[in-house]
Each structure stands twice: as C-alpha cells, then as structure tokens.
C-alpha positions as CSV (number, residue, x, y, z in Angstrom):
1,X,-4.6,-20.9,-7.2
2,X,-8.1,-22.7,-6.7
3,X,-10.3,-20.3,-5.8
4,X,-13.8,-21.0,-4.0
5,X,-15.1,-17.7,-5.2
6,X,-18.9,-18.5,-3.5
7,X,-17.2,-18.1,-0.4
8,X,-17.1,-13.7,-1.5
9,X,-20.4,-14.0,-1.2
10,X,-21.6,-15.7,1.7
11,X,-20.7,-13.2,4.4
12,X,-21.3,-16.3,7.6
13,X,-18.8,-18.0,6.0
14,X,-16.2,-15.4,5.4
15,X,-16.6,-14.5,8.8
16,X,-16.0,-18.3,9.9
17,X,-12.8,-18.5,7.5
18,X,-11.3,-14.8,8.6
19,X,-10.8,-16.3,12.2
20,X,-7.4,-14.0,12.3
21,X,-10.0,-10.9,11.5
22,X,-8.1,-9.8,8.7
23,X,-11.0,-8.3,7.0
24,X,-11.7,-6.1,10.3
25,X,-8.5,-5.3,10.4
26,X,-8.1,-4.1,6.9
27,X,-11.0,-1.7,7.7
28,X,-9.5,-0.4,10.5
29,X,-7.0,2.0,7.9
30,X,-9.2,4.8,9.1
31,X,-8.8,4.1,12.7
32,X,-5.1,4.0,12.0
33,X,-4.8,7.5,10.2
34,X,-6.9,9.3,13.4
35,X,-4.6,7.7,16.3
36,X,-1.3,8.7,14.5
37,X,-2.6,12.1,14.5
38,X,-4.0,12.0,17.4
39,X,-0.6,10.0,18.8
40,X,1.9,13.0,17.0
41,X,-0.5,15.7,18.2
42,X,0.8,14.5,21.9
43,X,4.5,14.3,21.0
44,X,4.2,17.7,19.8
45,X,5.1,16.9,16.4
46,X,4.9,20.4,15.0
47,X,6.5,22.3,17.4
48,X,9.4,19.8,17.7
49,X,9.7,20.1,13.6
50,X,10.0,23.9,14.1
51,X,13.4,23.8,12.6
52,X,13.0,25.6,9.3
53,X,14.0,23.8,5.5
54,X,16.5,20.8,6.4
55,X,19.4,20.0,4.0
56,X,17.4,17.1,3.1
57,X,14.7,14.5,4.1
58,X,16.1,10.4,4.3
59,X,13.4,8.0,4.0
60,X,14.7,4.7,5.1
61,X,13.5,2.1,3.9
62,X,12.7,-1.5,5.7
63,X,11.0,-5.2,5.1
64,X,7.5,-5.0,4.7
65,X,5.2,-1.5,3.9
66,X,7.5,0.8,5.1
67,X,9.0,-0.1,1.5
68,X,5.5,0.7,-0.2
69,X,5.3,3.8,2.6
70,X,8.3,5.7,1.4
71,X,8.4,5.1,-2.5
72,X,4.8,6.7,-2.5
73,X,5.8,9.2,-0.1
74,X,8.8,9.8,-2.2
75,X,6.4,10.3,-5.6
76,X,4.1,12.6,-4.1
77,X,6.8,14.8,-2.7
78,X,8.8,14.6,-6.1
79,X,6.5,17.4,-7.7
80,X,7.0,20.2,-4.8
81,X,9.7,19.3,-2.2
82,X,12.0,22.4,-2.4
83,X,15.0,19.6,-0.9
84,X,16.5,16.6,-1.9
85,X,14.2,13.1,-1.0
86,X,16.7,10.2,-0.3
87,X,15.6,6.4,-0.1
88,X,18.2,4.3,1.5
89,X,18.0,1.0,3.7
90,X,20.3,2.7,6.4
91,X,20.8,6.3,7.4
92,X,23.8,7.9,5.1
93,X,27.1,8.4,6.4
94,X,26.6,12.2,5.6
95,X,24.2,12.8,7.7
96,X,24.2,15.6,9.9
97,X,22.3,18.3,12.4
98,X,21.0,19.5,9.1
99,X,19.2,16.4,7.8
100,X,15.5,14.8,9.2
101,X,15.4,11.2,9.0
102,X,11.9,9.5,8.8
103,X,11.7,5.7,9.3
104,X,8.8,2.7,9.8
105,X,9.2,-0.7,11.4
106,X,6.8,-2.5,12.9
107,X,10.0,-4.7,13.8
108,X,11.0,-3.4,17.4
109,X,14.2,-5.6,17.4
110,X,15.8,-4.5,13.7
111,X,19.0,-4.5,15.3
112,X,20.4,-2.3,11.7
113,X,17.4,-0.3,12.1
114,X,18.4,0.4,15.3
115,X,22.0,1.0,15.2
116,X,21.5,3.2,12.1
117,X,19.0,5.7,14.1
118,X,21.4,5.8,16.7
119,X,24.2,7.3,14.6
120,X,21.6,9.2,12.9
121,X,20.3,10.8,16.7
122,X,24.1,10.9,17.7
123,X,25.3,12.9,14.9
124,X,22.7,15.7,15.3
125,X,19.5,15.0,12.5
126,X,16.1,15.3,13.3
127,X,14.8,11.8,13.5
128,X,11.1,10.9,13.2
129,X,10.4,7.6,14.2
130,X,7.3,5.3,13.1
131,X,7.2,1.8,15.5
132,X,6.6,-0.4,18.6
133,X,7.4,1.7,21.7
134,X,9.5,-0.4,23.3
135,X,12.8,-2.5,21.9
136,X,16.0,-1.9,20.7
137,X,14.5,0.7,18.0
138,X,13.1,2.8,20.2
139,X,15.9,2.8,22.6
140,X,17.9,3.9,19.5
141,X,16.3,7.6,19.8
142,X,15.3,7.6,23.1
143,X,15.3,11.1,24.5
144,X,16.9,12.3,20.8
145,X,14.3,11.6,18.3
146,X,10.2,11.5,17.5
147,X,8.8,8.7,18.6
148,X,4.9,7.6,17.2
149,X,3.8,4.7,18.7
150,X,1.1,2.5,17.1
151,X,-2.7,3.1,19.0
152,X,-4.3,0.4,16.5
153,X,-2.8,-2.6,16.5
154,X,-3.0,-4.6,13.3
155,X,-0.9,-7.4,11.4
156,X,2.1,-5.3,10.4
157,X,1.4,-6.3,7.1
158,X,-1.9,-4.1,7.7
159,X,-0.1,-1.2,9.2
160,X,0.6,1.0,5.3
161,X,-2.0,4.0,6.6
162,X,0.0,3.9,9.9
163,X,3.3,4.3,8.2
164,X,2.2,6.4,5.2
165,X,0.5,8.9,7.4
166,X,3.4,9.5,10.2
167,X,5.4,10.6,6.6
168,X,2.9,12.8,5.6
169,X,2.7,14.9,8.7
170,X,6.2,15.0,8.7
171,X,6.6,16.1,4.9
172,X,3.2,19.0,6.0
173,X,4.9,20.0,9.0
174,X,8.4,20.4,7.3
175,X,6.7,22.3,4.7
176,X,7.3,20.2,1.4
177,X,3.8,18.6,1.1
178,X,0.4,20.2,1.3
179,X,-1.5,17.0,1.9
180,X,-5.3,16.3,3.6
181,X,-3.8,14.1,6.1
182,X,-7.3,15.5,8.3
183,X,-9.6,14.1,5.4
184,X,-7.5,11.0,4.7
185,X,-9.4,8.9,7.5
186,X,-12.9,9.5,6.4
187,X,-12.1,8.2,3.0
188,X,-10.4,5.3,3.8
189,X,-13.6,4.8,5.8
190,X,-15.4,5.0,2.7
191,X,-13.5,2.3,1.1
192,X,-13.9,0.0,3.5
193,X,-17.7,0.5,3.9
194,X,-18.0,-0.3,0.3
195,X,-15.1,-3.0,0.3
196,X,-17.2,-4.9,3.3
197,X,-18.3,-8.7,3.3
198,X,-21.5,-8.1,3.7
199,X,-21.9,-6.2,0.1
200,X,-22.0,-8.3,-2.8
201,X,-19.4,-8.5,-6.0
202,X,-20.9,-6.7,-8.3
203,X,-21.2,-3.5,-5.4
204,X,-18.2,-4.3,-3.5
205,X,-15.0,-3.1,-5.5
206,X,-12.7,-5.0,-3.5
207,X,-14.3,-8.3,-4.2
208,X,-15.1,-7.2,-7.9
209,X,-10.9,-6.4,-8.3
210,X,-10.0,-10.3,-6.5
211,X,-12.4,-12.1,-9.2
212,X,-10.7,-9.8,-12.1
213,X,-7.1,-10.7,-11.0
214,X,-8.2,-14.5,-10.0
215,X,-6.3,-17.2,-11.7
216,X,-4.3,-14.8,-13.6
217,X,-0.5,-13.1,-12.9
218,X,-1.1,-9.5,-12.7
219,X,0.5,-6.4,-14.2
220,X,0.4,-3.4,-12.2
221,X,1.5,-0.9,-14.8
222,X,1.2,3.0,-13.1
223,X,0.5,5.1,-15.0
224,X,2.2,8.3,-12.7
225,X,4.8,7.5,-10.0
226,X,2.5,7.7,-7.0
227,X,0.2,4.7,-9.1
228,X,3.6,3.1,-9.5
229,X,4.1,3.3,-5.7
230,X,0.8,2.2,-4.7
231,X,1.4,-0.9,-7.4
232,X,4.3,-2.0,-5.6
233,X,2.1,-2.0,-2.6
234,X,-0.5,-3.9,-4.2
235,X,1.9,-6.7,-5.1
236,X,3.2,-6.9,-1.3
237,X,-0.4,-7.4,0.0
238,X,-0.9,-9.5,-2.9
239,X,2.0,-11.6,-2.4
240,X,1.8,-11.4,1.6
241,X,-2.2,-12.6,1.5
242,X,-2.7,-14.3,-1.6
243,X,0.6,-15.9,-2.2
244,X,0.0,-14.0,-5.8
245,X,3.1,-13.0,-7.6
246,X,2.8,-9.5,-9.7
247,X,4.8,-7.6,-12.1
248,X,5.2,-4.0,-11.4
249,X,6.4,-1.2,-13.7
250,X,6.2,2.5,-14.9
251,X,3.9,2.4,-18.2
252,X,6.1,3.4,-20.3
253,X,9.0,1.1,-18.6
254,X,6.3,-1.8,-19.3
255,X,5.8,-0.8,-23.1
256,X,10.0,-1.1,-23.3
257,X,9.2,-5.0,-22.7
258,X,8.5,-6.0,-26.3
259,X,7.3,-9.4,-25.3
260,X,5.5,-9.1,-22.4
261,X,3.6,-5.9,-23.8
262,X,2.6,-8.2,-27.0
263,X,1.4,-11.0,-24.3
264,X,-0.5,-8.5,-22.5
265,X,-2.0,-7.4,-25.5
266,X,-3.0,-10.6,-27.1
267,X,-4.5,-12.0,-23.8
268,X,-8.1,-10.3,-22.9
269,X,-7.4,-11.8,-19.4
270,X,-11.3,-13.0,-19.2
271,X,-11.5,-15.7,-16.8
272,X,-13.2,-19.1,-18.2
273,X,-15.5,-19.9,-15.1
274,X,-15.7,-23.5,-17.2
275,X,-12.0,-24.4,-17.1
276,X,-10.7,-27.3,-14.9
277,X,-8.0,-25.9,-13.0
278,X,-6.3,-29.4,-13.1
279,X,-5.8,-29.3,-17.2
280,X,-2.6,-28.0,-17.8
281,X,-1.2,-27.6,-14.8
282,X,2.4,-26.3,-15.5
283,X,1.0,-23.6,-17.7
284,X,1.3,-20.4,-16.2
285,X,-1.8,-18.4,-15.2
286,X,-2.6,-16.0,-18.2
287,X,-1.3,-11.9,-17.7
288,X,-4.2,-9.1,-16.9
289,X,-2.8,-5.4,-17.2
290,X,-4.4,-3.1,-14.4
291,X,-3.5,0.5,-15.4
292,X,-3.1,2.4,-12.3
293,X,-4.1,6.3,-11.9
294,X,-3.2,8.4,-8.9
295,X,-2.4,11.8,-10.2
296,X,-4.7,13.6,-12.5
297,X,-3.8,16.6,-15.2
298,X,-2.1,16.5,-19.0
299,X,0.6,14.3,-18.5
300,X,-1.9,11.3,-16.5
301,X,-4.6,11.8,-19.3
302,X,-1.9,11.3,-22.4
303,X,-0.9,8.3,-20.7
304,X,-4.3,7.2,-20.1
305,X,-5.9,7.4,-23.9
306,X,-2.5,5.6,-25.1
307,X,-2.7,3.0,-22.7
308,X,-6.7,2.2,-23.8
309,X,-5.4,2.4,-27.8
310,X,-2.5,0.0,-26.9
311,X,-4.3,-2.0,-24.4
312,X,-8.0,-1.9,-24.9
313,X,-8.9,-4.9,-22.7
314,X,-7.1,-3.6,-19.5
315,X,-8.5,-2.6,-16.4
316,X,-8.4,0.6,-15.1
317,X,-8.1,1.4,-11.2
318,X,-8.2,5.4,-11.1
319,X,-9.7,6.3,-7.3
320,X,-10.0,10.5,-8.9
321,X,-12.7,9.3,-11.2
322,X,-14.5,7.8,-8.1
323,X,-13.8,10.4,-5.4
324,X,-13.1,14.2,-4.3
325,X,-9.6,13.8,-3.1
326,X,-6.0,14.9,-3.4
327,X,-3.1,12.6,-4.8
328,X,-2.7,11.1,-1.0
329,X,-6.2,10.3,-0.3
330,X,-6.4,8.7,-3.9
331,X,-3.2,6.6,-3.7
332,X,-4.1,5.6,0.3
333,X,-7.9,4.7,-1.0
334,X,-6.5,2.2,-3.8
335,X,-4.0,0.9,-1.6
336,X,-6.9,-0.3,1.0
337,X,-8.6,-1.8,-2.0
338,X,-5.5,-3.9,-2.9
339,X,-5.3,-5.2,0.7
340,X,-9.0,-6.1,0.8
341,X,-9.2,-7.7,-2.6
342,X,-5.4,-9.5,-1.2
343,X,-7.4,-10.6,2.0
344,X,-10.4,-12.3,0.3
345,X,-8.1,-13.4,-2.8
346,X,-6.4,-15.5,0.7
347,X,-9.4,-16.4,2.3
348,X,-10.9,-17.7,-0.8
349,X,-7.8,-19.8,-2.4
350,X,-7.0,-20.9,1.3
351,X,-3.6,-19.2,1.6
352,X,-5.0,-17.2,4.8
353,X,-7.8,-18.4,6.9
354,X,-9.3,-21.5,8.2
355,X,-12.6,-23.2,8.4
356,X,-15.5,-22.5,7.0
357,X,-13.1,-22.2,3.5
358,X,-15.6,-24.5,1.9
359,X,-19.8,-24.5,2.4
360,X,-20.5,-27.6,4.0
361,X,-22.3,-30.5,2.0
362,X,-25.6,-30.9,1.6
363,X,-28.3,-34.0,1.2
C-alpha cells in the first residue's frame, strides 16, 4: 500500500477524492439507527413479536455485514438469552411455528436467501426480515413475515448499523436483550462528528487508527466475544475499502499461535515515515496487534493487564474508557471507527476514490 497520508489532512481534497461520498455516508450510521426504528415502529414490530419466549432465535447469516451483524449480535446475547442463538447460512430444516428467524441482505435477488425464508414463513416461524423492499426476498415473506425496509440508503457495505439495529429490536422486543437501541444513534453521531474530515489526526480517532494500521497487516485480537465480532467487522471494511487483509482471533486463541504471537511481540509496529516503499518489495508489511475491548467487568480487565504484560507495544481500542454506553453502543461506536479509518485508509492508498488522490504540483 502507498499511502498519500497528507491527503487526511487536507479536507478540499478529500472531499475531491470521496466523489462516491463514502465519508458522508459512513456518518450517516446514526441516520440509519433512527429510520429503522422509526421504519419497525410502523410495521408494528412489538406487537407483531407478542408471541411470548420462542424455541429458539436463527440468525442467518449472508455475504457482506450481515456476517459481522449476527456474530456480534450473537455475543451480546450469549450472556442473557434465556434460548438457544443459532448462526446458519440457511434457515434449519427444524424449523417450526416455534422458532423466530432474523435475517439481513442488502441483496434483494439472493435467490437461497429467498427460498430459505420461504420454507421458514411456510412452515409457521416468525420471520423478521432486514432488506430492499422489493425482489425475490421480499416476496419470500410477503404477507408472512416482518419486513424493515432500508430509509437511508448507503453502499451496502455501509449498511452494519442498519442490520445490527433491526437485531437488536428484535432480541429487546423478544425479551433476551436489554439494549439502548434509543441512545445508539446519538452516539454513533458522536463518532462520526469526531471521525470527520475536517478535524485533524491527532483529534480525529478515525484518521489517528488508518495512520497506526498504515503499511502494516493488522491483528485484531478481541479481547471479549462482542470485540471479537466487531474485529471481524473491522477486517470486512478494511478489506472492502482498503483492500487491507487482517487477522482476526479471540486473545487467547491468538496467544495459542506460538509464532505469530512471538512476531507480534518482537515487532513494535512503528511506522518508519523515512522508508522507501519500493525497497523490498516482496517483504510483507510488518504485524501491529490492536487489542479490542467491548465488554467491561473481571473477566475483560484480567485479559486486559495480560495482554499489556505480553504485548506492551499494542494498541488498545476500548470505546467504555471513552464513553457512557452499554456493550451495543460500545461495539456499534468502534465499528463506525473501523469503517471511517477503512474509508480514508481507501481514499488515501487509491483503492477507493478518484481525483484529487494527489495535491497538485506546484512552481
């Protein structure tokens, strides 16, 4: 990756290279939160859910952040869902009048997607549906299911908040979660008012996280399973925006790799702002461990002071030491950071964008 990191700074030219508004978009997580609300208020969502404790809740799981979407949705319920969570890539073929089934696509012609509902709504379950309003998807349930159309429309690579709040009414209204879902907009709101162009690196935390991970490969090593979850949706934005490839792994799951924990460990990861990024060009870019924190209590802090004793030099990204929030607000707030530092990580390296990439010369 050659990055142009002057471009970070110079909001007229970001501006000029973000021609797709990626960067608008990104803020717009908030916007996204209040229309699904606002969207499931309409349907009804809570009265239509009035159906007591079901057998068990199916998160299914398809291409892009409805992957990211259900495995955090899947740690945060882990701790207090009185019934069993299932992650599958198609509906079960137990599924019954007992079961709720919650998917995302921002897909409207997943033709599996769509067949898989339609048995789902044909055999009886409650089925909550996240997607485009019209297509084969939506036909699937049609008159049978939940529907929650998009209001904001963003690159469905931008739509996580969409997907990750239409699970988190579901999980309140079914009773297995107690999360802020009202709350969750405002900070995400936050974030991106701190994560805009116009502020500076050293202020902006999105822009301060793409120069730490610049022209290295990194580890997103969670601490908790909800920091695991939100890692795996750091790598997607990383990888969708930045063409940046990431490892991704429980702590301790990472510290059971005896060779990349001793690489980790030996490389302080600080960038050499002097080095010619045409010397050695078939080595690969050095490792930087960013220790992810979602949860908070015993367990998050053990992990915490053994990570800084094993890996002093690693970052940590932990939103609860920065804001008043639940585990949902705090795993949604460092996912929009991740997709900001992804989108100028992409605007700056050239993977995303246009002109204006480079400042134009001068006599």
């Amino acid at each position: 990756m050659v990055l142009d990191d002057t471009l970070l700074d110079d909001p007229a030219r970001l501006n000029e290279a973000d021609g797709a508004g990626l960067l608008r978009a990104c803020a717009m997580a908030g916007a996204q939160v209040r229309a699904t609300i606002e969207a499931a208020a309409e349907l009804g969502l809570s009265e239509r859910l009035d159906i007591g404790r079901p057998r068990s809740l199916v998160l299914v799981i398809r291409p892009g952040v409805s992957r990211s979407a259900a495995l955090l949705l899947n740690a945060l319920l882990a701790h207090s869902s009185p019934v069993p969570v299932v992650l599958a890539d198609a509906v079960p073929p137990w599924i019954g009048a007992l079961d709720v089934v919650l998917a995302h696509t921002d897909d409207p012609y997943d033709m599996d997607l769509a067949a898989s509902l339609e048995r789902a709504a044909r055999y009886g379950a409650t089925v909550v549906l996240s997607a485009p309003p019209d297509g084969p998807v939506a036909s699937s349930i049609a008159g049978r299911g939940l529907l929650i159309a998009p209001r904001v429309l963003v690159a469905p690579e931008l739509a996580f908040a969409r997907a990750l709040t239409a699970g988190l009414l579901t999980a309140n209204t079914l009773g297995l979660l107690v999360a802020d879902v009202d709350g969750l907009a405002d900070r995400l709101d936050n974030e991106a008012e701190r994560g805009h162009p116009a502020h500076e690196s050293f202020v902006n935390p999105a822009k301060a996280l793409a120069l730490r991970i610049a022209d290295h490969t990194p580890l997103l090593w969670g601490l908790d399973q909800a920091a695991v979850a939100v890692g795996h949706h750091g790598a997607y934005a990383l990888g969708a925006h930045a063409a940046m490839v990431c490892d991704v792994a429980d702590y301790r799951q990472a510290m059971a790799r005896p060779a990349l924990h001793r690489v980790a460990a030996e490389n302080a990861g600080n960038r050499n702002i002097f080095a010619d990024p045409d010397d050695s060009p078939a080595e690969a870019p050095p490792p930087r461990v960013l220790l992810l924190a979602v949860r908070t209590g015993p367990a998050t802090d053990s992990a915490r002071y053994r990570a800084s004793e094993l890996l002093p030099s690693a970052d940590l990204l932990a939103p609860s030491d920065e804001i008043d929030a639940d585990d949902a607000g705090c795993a949604a707030v460092l996912a929009l950071r991740f997709e900001l530092a992804a989108v100028y990580l992409g605007l700056a390296a050239g993977t995303i964008g246009g002109a204006g990439r480079f400042a134009p010369a001068t006599a």
